[in-house]
C-alpha positions as CSV (number, residue, x, y, z in Angstrom):
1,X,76.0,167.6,42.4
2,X,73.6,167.8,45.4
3,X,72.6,165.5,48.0
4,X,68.9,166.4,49.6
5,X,69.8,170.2,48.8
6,X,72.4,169.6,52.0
7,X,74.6,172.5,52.1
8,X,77.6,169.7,52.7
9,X,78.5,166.6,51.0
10,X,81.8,164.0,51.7
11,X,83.4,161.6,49.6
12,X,85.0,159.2,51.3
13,X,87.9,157.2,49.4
14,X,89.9,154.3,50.5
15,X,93.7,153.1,48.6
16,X,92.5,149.7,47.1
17,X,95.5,148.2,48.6
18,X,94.1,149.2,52.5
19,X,90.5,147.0,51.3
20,X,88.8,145.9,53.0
21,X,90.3,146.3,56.1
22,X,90.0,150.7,55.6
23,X,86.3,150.5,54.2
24,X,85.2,149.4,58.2
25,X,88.1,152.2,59.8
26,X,85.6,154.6,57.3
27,X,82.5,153.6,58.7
28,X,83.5,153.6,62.0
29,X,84.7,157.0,61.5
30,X,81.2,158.2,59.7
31,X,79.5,156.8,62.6
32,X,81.6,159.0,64.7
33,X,81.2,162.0,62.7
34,X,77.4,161.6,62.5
35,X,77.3,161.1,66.5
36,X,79.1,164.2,66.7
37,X,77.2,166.5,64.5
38,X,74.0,165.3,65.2
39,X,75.4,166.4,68.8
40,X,75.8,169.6,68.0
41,X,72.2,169.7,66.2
42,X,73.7,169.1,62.6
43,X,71.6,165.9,60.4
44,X,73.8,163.9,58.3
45,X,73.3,160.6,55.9
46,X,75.2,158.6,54.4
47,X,75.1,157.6,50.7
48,X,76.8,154.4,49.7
49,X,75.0,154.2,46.3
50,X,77.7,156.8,45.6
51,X,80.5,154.2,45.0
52,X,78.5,153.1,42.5
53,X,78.8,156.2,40.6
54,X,82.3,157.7,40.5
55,X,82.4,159.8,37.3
56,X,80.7,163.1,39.1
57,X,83.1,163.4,41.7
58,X,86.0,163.1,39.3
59,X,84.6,165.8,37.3
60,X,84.8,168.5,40.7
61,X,88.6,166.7,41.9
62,X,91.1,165.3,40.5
63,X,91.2,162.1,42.4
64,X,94.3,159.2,42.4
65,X,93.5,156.1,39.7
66,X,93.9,153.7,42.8
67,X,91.7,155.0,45.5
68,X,88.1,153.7,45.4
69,X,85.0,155.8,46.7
70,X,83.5,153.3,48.8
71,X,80.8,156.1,50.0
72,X,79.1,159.2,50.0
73,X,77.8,161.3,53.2
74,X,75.8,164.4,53.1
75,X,75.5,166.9,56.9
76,X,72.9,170.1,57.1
77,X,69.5,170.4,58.4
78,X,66.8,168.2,57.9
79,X,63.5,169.0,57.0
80,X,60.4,167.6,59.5
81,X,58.3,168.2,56.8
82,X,59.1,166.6,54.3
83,X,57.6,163.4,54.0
84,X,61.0,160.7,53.8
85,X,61.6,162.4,57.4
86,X,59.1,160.7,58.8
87,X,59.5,157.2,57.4
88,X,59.7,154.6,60.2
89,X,61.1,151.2,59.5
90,X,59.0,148.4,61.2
91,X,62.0,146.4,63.9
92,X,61.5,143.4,65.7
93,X,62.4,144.1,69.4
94,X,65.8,142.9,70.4
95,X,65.4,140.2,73.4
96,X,68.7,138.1,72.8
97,X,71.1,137.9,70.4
98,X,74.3,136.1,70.0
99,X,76.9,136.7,67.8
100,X,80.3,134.7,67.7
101,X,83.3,137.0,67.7
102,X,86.5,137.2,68.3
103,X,86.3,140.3,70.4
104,X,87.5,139.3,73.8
105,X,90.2,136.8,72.2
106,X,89.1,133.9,73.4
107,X,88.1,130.8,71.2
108,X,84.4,129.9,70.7
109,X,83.8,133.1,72.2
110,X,80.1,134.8,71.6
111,X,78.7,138.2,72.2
112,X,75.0,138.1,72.9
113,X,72.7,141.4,73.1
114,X,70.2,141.8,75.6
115,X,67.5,144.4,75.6
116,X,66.8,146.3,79.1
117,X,63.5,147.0,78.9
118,X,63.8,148.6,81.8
119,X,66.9,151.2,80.8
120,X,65.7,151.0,77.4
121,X,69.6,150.0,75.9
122,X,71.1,147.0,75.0
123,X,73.4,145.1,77.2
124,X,76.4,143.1,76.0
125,X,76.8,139.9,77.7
126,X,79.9,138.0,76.8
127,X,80.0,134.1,77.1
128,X,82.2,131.6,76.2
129,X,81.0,127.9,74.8
C-alpha cells in the first residue's frame, strides 16, 4: 500500500465508543502534526477516503474489531513538479464571517472572522447578541 510514493503513511483509528467526540481530538492532532512537519520542511496529506477502505490495513496489522479508521495521512517530500502540486483552488476572500459558538460560554454568543488586509490574517472578533 502506498500513498503518492510517500515514504510514510498513518492510520489513524478511534474506539467507536470515544465517536464522535475522538474523531475531532484526531484532527486536531493531524493538524498539529502537519504544522509541525511541514515546519521542519517535511509535506504531509491527509487521506480520509481511507476510512472508506479498511481491508488493506488489516492485512499489514492486526487491528481491534471495535476501533474504526476514521482517516489516513501520508508525510515525505513533495514533488513541485508534478502537476496536482500546483493545483489552486479558486476562494472567495474572507471579509466577515460569523459563526455561533459556544466557545466563550456565553449564550447567543458568535464568533465572527475578519480579514486584515493589511496583516494579511484573520482576526477573531467575539460578540454577543
Amino acid at each position: 500500500m502506498t500513498a503518492f510514493d510517500a515514504p510514510v503513511m498513518g492510520f489513524v483509528f478511534v474506539h467507536e465508543k470515544m465517536l464522535p467526540w475522538s474523531a475531532m481530538d484526531a484532527g486536531l492532532m493531524l493538524q498539529t502534526l502537519f504544522l509541525s512537519a511541514k515546519s521542519r520542511g517535511i509535506d504531509s496529506c491527509a487521506i480520509g477516503i481511507l476510512s472508506t477502505w479498511r481491508a488493506p490495513v488489516e492485512a499489514e496489522f492486526e487491528i481491534p474489531e471495535h476501533y474504526k479508521l476514521i482517516t489516513g495521512f501520508a508525510l515525505g517530500y513533495g514533488d513541485p513538479q508534478a502537476p496536482i502540486n500546483a493545483m489552486a483552488a479558486p476562494r472567495l476572500r474572507l471579509s466577515y464571517c460569523r459563526l455561533k459558538t459556544d466557545l466563550c460560554g456565553l449564550t447567543g454568543c458568535y464568533l465572527g472572522l475578519r480579514h486584515l488586509p493589511a496583516g494579511g490574517g484573520v482576526s477573531p472578533t467575539y460578540l454577543r447578541t
